[in-house]
N, C-alpha and C positions, 0 to 999 in steps of 0.2 A: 550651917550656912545655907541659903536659900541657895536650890539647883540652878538659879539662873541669874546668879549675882554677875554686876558688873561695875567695875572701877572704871569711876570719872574721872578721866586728864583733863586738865585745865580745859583744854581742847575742847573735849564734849560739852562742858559747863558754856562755854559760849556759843556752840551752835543751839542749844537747850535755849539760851536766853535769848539768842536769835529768832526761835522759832524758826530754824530750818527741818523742813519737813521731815526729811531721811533720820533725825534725832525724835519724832515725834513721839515714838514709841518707847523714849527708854523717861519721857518725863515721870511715871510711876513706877519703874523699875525698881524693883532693890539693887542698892548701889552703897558702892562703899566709898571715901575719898583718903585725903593725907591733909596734914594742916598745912605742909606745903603747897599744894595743889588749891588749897581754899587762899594761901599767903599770893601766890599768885596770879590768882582770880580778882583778889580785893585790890590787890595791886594795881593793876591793868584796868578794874571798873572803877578807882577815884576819877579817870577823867572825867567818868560821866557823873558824879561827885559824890563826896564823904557817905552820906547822905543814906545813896541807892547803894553804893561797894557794900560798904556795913551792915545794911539792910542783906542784902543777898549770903552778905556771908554768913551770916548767921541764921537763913533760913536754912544752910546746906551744913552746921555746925552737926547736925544731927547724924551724918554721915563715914562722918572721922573716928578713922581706928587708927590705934597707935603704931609709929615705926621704931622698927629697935636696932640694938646699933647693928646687929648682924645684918637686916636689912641693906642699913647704909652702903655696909661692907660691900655685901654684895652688889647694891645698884652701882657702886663705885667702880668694881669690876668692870660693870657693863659698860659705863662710860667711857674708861680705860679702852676696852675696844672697839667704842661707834660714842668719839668723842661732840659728835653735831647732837646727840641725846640731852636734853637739857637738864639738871640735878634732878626737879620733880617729878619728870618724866622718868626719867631711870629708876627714880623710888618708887613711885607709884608703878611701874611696872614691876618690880621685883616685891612690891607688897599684895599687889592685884596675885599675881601667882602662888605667894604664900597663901591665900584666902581661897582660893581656886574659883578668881573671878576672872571674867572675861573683860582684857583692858582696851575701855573705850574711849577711841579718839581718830581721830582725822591728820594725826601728824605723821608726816609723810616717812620720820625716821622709823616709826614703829610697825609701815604695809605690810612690811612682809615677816616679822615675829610672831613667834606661838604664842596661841593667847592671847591674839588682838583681835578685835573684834573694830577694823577700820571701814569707819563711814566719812564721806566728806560731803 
């Protein structure tokens, strides 16, 4: 794994696509994601229609590593205890860890855990 990997929560994906400057620097980053994390990306960008969602997601398909069920287990745990965690947030943090990436995003449940690397 690359020394300076970092997993995208949905989060980052949309400040990314924002062009928010504080994310400017991870456009060429090695980055890992979840198909969750791309499921609800694609989700959230139909508004802006079939079209572009589909297009985007598949530009970030390249990204996606597998979760397994231990994974689940585990993010299920976390959930269990900081139930405002969203599913693909709590997977993709518990897969970001497994990878020993740094998890990037701006949601405010994740400030203050190890292992986040929070920009908003």
């Amino acid at each position: 794994m690359p020394e300076n990997l970092f997993f995208f929560d949905t989060y980052a994906f949309f400040e990314i696509l924002a062009g928010n400057p504080a994310y400017k620097r991870f456009e060429s980053a090695d980055a890992i994601t979840t198909i969750f994390n791309l499921a609800e990306l694609n989700f959230a960008l139909k508004r802006e229609g079939k079209g572009f969602a589909d297009k985007i997601t598949k530009k970030y398909e390249v990204l996606l590593v597998d979760v397994t069920a231990e994974d689940v287990c585990e993010a299920m745990d976390l959930r269990m205890k900081n139930r405002k965690l969203s599913i693909p947030g709590a997977i993709g943090y518990t897969v970001a860890k497994r990878h020993g990436a740094k998890f990037l995003t701006g949601d405010m449940q994740f400030e203050k855990m190890p292992g986040t690397e929070f920009i908003k």
